[in-house]
LOBARO-741402 format. One line per 8 residues: number of its first residue (from 1); for each residue x, y, z of C-alpha. Coordinates in pm, 1 decimal, decimal comma. Example, Ala and Ser with C-alpha at 12.3 -4.5 7.8 and 13.67 -1.06 7.14 Angstrom:
REM LOBARO-741402
1	1230,0/-450,0/780,0  1367,0/-106,0/714,0
REM end
This chain:
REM LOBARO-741402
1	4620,8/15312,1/6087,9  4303,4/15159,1/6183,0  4112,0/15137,7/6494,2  4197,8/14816,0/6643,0  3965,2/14767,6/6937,7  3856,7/14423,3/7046,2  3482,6/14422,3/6937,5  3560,7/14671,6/6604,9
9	3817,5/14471,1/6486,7  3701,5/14089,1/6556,7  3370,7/14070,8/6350,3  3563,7/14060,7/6045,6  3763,2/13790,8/6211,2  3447,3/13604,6/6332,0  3244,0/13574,6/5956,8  3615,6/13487,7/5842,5
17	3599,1/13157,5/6131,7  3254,6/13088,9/6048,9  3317,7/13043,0/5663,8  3660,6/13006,9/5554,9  3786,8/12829,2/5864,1  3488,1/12607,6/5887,4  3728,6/12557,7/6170,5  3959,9/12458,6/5971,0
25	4169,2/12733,0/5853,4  4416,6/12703,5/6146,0  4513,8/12382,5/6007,3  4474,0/12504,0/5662,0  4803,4/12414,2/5398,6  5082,3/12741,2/5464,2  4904,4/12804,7/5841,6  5131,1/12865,7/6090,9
33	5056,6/12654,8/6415,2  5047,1/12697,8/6768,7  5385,5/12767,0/6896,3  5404,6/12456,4/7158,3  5632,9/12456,6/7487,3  5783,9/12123,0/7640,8  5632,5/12023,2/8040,5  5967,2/12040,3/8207,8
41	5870,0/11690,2/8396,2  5754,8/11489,6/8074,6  5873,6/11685,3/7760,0  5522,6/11649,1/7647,5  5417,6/11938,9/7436,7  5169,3/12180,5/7471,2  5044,7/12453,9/7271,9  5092,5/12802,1/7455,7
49	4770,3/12904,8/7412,5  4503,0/12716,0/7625,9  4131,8/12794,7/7748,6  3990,6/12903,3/8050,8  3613,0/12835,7/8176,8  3560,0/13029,0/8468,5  3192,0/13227,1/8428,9  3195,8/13173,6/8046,9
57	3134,2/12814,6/8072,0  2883,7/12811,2/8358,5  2553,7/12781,2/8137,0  2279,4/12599,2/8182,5  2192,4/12250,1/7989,0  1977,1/12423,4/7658,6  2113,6/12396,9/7336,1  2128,3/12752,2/7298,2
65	2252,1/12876,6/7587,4  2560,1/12581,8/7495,7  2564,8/12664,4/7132,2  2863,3/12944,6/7157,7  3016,0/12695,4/7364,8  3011,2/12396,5/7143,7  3116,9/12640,3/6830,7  3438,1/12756,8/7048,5
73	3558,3/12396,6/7194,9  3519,2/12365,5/6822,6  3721,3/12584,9/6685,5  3967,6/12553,1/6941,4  4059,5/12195,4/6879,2  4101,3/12274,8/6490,8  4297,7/12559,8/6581,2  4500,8/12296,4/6729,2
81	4496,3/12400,9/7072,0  4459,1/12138,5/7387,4  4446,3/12309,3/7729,9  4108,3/12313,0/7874,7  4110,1/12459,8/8288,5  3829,3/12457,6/8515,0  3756,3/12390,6/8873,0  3468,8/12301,6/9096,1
89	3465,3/12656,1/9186,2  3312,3/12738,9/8814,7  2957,0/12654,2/8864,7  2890,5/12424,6/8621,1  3142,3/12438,6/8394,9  3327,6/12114,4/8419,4  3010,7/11936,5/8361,9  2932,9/12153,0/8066,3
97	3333,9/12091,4/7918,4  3263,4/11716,0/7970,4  2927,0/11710,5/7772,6  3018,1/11933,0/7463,0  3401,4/11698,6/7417,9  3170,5/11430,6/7454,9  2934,2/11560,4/7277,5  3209,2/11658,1/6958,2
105	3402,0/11346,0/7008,8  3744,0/11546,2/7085,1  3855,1/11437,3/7440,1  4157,4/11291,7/7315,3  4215,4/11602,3/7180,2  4222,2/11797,7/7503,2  4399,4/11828,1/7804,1  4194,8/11867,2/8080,3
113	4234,8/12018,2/8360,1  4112,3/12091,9/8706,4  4115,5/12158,7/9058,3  4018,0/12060,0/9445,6  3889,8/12329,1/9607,9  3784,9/12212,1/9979,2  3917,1/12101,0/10307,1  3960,3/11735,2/10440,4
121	4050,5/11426,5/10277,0  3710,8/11255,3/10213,9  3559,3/11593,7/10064,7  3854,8/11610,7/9856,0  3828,0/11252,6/9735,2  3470,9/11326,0/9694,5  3505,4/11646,9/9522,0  3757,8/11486,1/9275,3
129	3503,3/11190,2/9187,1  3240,4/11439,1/9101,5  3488,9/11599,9/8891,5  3547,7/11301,7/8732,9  3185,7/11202,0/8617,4  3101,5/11583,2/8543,3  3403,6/11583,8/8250,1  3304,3/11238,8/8150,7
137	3693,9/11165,9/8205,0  3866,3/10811,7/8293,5  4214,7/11036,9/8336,0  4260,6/11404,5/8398,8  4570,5/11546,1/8242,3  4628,5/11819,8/8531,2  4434,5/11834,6/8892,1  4549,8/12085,7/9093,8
145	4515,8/12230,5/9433,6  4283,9/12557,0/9384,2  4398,4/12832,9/9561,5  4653,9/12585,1/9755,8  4303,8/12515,2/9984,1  4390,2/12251,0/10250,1  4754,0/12239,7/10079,0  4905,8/11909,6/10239,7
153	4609,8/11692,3/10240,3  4504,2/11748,7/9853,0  4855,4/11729,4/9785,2  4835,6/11375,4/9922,0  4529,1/11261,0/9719,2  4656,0/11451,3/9396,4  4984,1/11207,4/9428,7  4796,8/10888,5/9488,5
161	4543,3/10928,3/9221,1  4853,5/11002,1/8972,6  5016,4/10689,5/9119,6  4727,7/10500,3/9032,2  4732,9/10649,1/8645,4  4392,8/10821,1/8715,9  4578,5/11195,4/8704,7  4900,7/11225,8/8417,0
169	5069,8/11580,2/8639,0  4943,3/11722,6/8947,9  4985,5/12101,3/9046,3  4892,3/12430,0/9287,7  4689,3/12732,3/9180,5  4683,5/13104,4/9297,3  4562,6/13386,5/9108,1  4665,2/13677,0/9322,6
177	4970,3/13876,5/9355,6  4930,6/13799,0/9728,0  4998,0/13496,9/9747,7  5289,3/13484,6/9550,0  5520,3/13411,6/9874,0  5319,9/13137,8/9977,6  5338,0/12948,0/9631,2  5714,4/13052,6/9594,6
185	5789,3/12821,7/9960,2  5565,9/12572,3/9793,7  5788,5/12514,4/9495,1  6079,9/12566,8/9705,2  5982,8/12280,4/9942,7  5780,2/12015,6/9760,9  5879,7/11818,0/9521,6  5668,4/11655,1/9246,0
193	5501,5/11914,9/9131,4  5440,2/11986,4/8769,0  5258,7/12264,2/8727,7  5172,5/12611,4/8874,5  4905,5/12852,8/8777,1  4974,2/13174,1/8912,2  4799,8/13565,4/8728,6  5088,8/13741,1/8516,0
201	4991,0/14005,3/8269,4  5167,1/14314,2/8092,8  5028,0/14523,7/8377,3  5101,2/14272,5/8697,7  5408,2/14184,0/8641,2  5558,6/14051,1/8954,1  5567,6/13690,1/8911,4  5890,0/13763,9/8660,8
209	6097,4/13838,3/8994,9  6091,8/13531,2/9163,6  5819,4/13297,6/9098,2  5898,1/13237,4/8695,2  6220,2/13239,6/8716,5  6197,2/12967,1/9028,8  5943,8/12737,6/8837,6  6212,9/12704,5/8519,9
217	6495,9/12627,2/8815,2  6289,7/12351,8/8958,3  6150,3/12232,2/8590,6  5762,3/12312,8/8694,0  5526,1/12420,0/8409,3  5341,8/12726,1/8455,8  4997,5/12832,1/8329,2  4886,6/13206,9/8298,5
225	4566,2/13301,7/8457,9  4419,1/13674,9/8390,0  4652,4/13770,2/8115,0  4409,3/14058,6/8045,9  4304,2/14162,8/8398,9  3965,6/14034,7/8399,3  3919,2/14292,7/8094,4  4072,5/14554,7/8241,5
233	4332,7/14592,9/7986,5  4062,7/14686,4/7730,2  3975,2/14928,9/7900,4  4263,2/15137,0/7904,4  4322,0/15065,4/7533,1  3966,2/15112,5/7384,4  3997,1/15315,1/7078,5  4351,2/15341,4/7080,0
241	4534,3/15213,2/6787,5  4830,1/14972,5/6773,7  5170,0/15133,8/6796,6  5401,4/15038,8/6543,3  5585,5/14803,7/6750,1  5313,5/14617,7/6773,2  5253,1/14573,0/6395,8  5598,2/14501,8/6405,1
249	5524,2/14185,7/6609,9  5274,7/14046,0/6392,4  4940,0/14188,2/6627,4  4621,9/14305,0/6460,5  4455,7/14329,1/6817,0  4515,6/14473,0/7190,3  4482,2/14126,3/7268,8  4731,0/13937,7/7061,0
257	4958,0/14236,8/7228,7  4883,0/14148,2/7579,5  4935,8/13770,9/7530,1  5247,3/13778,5/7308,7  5433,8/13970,6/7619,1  5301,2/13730,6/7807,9  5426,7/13441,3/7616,9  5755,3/13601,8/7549,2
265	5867,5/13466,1/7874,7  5988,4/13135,8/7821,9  5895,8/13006,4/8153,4  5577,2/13049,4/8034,2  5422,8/12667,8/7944,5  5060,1/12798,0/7810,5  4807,4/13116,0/7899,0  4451,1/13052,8/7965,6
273	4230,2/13340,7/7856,6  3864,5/13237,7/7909,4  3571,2/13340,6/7659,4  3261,5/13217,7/7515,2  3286,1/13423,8/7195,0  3452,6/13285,7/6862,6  3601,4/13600,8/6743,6  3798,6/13635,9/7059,4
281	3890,5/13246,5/7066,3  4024,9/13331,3/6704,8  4236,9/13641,4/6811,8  4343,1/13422,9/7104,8  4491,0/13162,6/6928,9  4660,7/13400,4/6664,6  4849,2/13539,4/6992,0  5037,5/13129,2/6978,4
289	5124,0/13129,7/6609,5  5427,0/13342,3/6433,4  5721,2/13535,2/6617,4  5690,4/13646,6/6988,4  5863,5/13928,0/7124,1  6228,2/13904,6/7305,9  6355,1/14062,5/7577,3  6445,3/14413,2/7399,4
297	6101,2/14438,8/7289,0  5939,4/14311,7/7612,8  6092,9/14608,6/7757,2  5960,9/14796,0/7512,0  5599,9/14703,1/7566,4  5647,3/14756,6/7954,9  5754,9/15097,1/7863,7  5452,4/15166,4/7665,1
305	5227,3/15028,3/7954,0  5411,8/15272,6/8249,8  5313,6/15530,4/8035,1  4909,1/15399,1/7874,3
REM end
């Protein structure tokens, strides 16, 4: 069997974007497409495999520090993904988001979304505008509180502005295991929220024992953060080939592996894996098409990790 490391593997995959998708091939007649999941408070659909921006998206304003950038958004959109997520926290990536979909003409192809991430009412509202102008955006699909900063006050905001049609779904963001007890007594005891974003991954696996399981109870969508460990994953596989259970499953890559346990979950809505690099967007997206694995072989692939 092959070596199937992440940088080995991919530049076959990234000439293959470049020319026969002319990002199109996701689309392409015989494709599969993106396996999408319903929002519990809409029934709107989204595909399960989204983007993240954090420090791959905060460039500056050349063309060719933004040219990997434009080619991704890109080639995301063909591949018929929607799910964009930044924050103010990112540098400059909302701004840089709002340029390049103006830029391609595909906002109405995205979902946007971002965060508040400050104390006090007026910096919120403030925060929130500049958001606003930075992704060129009349409506953002998903704000959320970052970090559930100044919980109660941007909570109040987030529900006005979505009152007012200027936000479609509101929602709270953590990405440690840490705080897991603080967002599980948030979804316990607030109502109106439609989305979480909270870190799960084959190796942290601890939002399966309450916080999952809770979100699907009170219908609240939940996004993935860090599915590989900020890269740490890799690591331990680098230069290992697949097992055979992960042929099995459809993976050519460590990475489809890592998302398809994550997206075996069904409480899972969509997982945001950031990058700047085509031939990982395309062995992202490949992670949201074809079968994913059920519980047997979820088990299986937790086995595998206790023992990696």
């Amino acid at each position: 069997m092959p070596r199937t490391t992440r940088r080995a593997v991919l530049q076959g995959l990234a000439a293959t974007a470049a020319a026969a998708w002319s990002f199109k091939l996701p689309g392409a007649e015989g494709a599969p497409a993106l396996i999408e999941r319903p929002i519990p408070s809409s029934g709107e659909k989204l595909p399960i495999v989204g983007l993240g921006t954090w420090k791959v998206f905060d460039v500056g304003g050349g063309a060719e520090e933004r040219a990997p950038l434009r080619e991704v958004l890109s080639a995301f959109v063909e591949g018929g993904a929607k799910l964009v997520d930044s924050s103010p926290m990112y540098g400059r990536a909302e701004g840089v988001v709002g340029d390049l979909a103006a830029d391609l003409g595909i906002r109405d192809r995205l979902f946007l979304a971002t965060k508040v991430w400050t104390r006090g009412r007026e910096e919120g509202i403030e925060q929130i505008e500049t958001s606003f102008r930075r992704m060129r955006a009349k409506t953002l699909d998903l704000l959320q509180v970052h970090n559930l900063v100044d919980l109660r006050v941007q909570l109040e905001t987030l529900r006005r502005l979505k009152a007012e049609g200027r936000v479609r779904y509101i929602g709270v963001t953590h990405y440690t295991v840490s705080a897991h007890p603080e967002l599980e007594r948030v979804l316990r005891e607030t109502d109106g929220i439609d989305f979480v974003q909270l870190n799960y991954s084959l190796a942290t696996r601890e939002a399966e024992e309450r916080l999952l399981p809770l979100a699907a109870d009170r219908g609240v969508a939940v996004i993935v953060n860090r599915p590989f460990e900020t890269g740490s994953l890799f690591s331990r596989t680098r230069g290992k080939p697949l097992p055979a259970w992960a042929t099995e499953l459809g993976c050519t890559s460590w990475a489809q592996v890592f998302l398809k346990y994550v997206l075996g979950n069904p409480a899972v809505t969509c997982a945001i894996p950031a990058t700047s690099k085509l031939d990982h967007l395309v062995d992202n997206l490949a992670a949201g098409r074809g079968r994913l694995p059920g519980a047997e072989e979820r088990a299986r692939m937790v086995s595998w990790e206790r023992g990696a």
